[in-house]
C-alpha positions in Angstrom: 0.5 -26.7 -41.8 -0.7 -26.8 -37.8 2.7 -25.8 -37.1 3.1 -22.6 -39.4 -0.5 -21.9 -38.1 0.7 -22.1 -34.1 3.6 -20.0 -35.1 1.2 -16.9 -36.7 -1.0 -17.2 -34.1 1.8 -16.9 -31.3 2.9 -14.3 -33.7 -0.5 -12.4 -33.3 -0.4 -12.4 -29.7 2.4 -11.2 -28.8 1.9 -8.3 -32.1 -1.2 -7.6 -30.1 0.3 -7.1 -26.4 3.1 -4.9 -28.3 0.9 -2.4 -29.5 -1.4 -2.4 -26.8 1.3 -1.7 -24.7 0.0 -4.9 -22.3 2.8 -7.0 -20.8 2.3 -11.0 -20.5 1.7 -11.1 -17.0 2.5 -9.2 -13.4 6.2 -10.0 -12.0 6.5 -13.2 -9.8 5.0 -11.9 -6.6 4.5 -15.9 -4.9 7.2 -15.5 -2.3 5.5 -12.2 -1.0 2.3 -14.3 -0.8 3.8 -17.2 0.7 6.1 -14.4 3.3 2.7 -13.1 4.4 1.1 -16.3 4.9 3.8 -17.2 7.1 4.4 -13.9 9.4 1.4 -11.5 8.5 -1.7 -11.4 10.3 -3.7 -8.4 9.4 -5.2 -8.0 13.0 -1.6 -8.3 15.0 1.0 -7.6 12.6 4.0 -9.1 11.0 6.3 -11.6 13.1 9.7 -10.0 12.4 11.5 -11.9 14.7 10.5 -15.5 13.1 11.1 -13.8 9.4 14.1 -12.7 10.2 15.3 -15.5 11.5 14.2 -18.5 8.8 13.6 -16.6 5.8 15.5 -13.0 6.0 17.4 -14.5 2.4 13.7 -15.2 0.8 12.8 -11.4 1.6 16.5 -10.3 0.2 15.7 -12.3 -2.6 13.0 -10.8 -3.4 13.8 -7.5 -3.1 16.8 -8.3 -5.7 14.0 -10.0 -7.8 11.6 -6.7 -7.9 14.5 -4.7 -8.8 14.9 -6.3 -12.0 11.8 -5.6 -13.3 11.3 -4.3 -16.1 8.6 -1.9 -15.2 7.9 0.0 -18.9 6.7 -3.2 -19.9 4.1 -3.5 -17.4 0.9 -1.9 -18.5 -0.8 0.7 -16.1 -2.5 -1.0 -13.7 0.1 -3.9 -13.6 2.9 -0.9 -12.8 0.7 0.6 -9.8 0.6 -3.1 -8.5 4.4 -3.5 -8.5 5.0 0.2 -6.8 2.6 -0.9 -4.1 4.2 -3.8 -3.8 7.8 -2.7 -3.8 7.1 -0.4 -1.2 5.5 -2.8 1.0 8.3 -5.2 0.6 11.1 -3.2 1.2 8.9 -1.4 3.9 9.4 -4.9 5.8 13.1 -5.3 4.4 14.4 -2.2 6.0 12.4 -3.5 9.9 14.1 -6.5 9.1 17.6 -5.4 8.9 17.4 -3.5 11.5 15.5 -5.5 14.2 14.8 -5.5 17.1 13.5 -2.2 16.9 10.3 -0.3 18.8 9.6 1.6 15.4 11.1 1.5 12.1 11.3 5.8 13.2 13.8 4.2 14.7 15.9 3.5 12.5 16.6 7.2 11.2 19.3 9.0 12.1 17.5 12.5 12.7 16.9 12.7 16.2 14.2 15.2 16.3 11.5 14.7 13.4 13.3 10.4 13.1 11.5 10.4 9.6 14.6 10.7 7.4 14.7 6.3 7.1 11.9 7.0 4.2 14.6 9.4 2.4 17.6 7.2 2.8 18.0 4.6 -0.6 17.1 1.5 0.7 15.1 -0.1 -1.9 17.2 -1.5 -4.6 15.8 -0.8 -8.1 17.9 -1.3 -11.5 21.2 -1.2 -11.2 21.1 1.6 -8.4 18.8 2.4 -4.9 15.8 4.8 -4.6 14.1 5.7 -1.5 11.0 4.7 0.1 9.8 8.4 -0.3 10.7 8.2 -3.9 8.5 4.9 -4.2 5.4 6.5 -2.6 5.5 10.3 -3.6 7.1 9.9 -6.8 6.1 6.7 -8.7 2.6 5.9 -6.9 1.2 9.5 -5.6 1.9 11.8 -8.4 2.2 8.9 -10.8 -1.2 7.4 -10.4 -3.2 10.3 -8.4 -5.4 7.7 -6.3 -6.2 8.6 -3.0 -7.3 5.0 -2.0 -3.1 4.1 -2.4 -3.3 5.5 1.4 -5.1 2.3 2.3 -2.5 -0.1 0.5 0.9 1.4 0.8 2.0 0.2 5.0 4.7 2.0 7.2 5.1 -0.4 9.6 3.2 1.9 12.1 0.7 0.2 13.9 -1.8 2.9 13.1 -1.2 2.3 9.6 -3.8 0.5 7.3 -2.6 -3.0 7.3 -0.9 -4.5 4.7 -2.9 -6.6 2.5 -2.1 -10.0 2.8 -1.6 -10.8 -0.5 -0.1 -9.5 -3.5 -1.4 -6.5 -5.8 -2.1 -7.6 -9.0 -2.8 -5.7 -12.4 -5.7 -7.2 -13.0 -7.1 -6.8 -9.5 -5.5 -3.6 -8.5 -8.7 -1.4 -8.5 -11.1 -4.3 -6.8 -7.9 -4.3 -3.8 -7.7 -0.9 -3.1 -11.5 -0.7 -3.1 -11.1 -3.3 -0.4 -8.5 -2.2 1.2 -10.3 1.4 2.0 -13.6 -0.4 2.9 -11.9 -2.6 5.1 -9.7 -0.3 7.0 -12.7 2.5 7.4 -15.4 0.4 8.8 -12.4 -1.9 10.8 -11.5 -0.7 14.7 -9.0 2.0 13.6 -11.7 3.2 10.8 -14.2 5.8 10.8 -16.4 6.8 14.1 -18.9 9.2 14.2 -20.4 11.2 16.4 -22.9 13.7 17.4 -21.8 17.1 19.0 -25.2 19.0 19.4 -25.9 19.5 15.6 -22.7 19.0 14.5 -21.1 15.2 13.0 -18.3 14.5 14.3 -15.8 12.1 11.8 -13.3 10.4 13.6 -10.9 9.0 11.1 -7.0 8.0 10.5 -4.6 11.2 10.6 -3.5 9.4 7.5 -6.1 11.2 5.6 -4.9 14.8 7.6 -1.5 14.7 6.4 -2.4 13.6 2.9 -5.6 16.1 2.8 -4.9 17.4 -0.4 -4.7 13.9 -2.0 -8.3 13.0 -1.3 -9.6 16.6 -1.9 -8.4 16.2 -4.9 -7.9 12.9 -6.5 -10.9 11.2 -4.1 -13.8 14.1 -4.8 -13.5 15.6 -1.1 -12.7 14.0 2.4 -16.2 13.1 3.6 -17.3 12.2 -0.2 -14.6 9.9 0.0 -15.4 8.3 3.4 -18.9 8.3 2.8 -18.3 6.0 -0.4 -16.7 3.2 1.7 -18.2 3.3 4.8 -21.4 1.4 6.2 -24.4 1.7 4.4 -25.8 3.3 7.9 -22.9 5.0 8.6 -23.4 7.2 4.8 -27.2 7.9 6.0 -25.7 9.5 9.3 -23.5 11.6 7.0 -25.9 12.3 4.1 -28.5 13.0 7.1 -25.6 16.0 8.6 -25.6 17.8 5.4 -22.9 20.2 5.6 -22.5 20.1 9.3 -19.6 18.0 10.0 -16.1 18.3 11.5 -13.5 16.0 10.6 -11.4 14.6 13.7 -8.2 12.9 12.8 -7.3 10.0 15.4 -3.6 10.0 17.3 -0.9 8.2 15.1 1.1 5.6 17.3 4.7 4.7 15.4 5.2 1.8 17.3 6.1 -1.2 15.5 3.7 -3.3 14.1 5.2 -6.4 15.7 3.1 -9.4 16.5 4.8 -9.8 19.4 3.9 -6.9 20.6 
């Protein structure tokens, strides 16, 4: 009798995840954790050289690992996670194939523009390759529509928003990205403000310039979305400006965010 009642209840659950469309659990993410533990410090960077050199078949592993996941049965929140962090792995997979480099720009093979490494297929995924532009503009931008993904996703450009040193998770995904944005915006590479006569001045990443459109529309409006995750005193100054401010976007350095450097 216990055991016929164990068996219907296990049947139960797993009725229940099926047409809730919920998926046990996220994929195995602990060798990312344990990676960035290792060579990530948010503050100086990743330690290429030393990852490359003891555990460059950990990272292939795991990039073979994420590729077999079955994403469809993820639920929602549990697929953004993975995008975010298949993009960041491979992000670091590419750099690592390829270093010593002073940027992973490069690594591309246009001279001129030397953004065309985020177009080649370098990320392995099923039984084929997509790109890294694929991963970002495809799955998590037009997939999700959340702004704050700017803060999460890294590009190995020091002026990039860190990578978070741990894993996205499904059931955490919207508590990190709130995180991450805070973090980043009130951190040394954040928000600044500053008074020109009557005028605020925002200083802030040229991340949010060449992704305007994303937080005009899917974060309620540039300085709406700053003011949420800034300082408590910092969203006076702004309230306090009304409707006259001037966003500033900050100089973008590519060069490799190498701890050594």
């Amino acid at each position: 009798m216990k055991t016929f009642r164990n068996r219907s209840a296990a049947i139960f659950v797993v009725f229940l995840l099926t047409v809730s469309g919920a998926s046990a659990a996220d994929p195995d993410y602990s060798s990312w954790n344990s990676l960035l533990s290792k060579y990530y410090d948010p503050a100086k960077g990743m330690d290429y050289k030393g990852l490359k050199a003891k555990d460059a078949a950990t990272l292939s592993s795991l990039r073979q690992s994420l590729a077999k996941v079955n994403v469809g049965s993820l639920t929602p929140k549990e697929q953004l996670a993975y995008w975010i962090n298949l993009y960041n792995v491979n992000v670091v997979g590419v750099v690592v194939d390829n270093f010593p480099v002073k940027g992973i720009r490069d690594i591309s093979t246009d001279p001129i523009v030397r953004l065309n490494v985020f177009k080649k297929d370098y990320v392995p995924f099923g039984n084929g390759k997509m790109s890294l532009n694929d991963v970002e503009n495809t799955k998590i931008r037009d997939g999700f529509k959340d702004a704050r993904i700017h803060f999460a996703i890294n590009c190995a450009a020091k002026s990039c928003p860190p990578i978070r040193p741990e894993a996205f998770t499904g059931a955490r995904v919207d508590a990190q990205l709130d995180d991450q944005a805070r973090k980043f915006l009130n951190g040394p590479n954040g928000v600044r403000l500053e008074k020109k006569g009557d005028t605020l001045v925002i200083h802030t990443t040229k991340v949010m310039d060449w992704f305007g459109k994303d937080f005009d529309q899917w974060g309620g409006g540039k300085v709406a979305f700053l003011r949420k995750y800034v300082t408590e005193d910092k969203a006076r100054t702004i309230d306090a400006a009304g409707k006259k401010i001037k966003i500033e976007f900050a100089a973008y350095s590519w060069d490799l965010n190498d701890r050594a450097r």
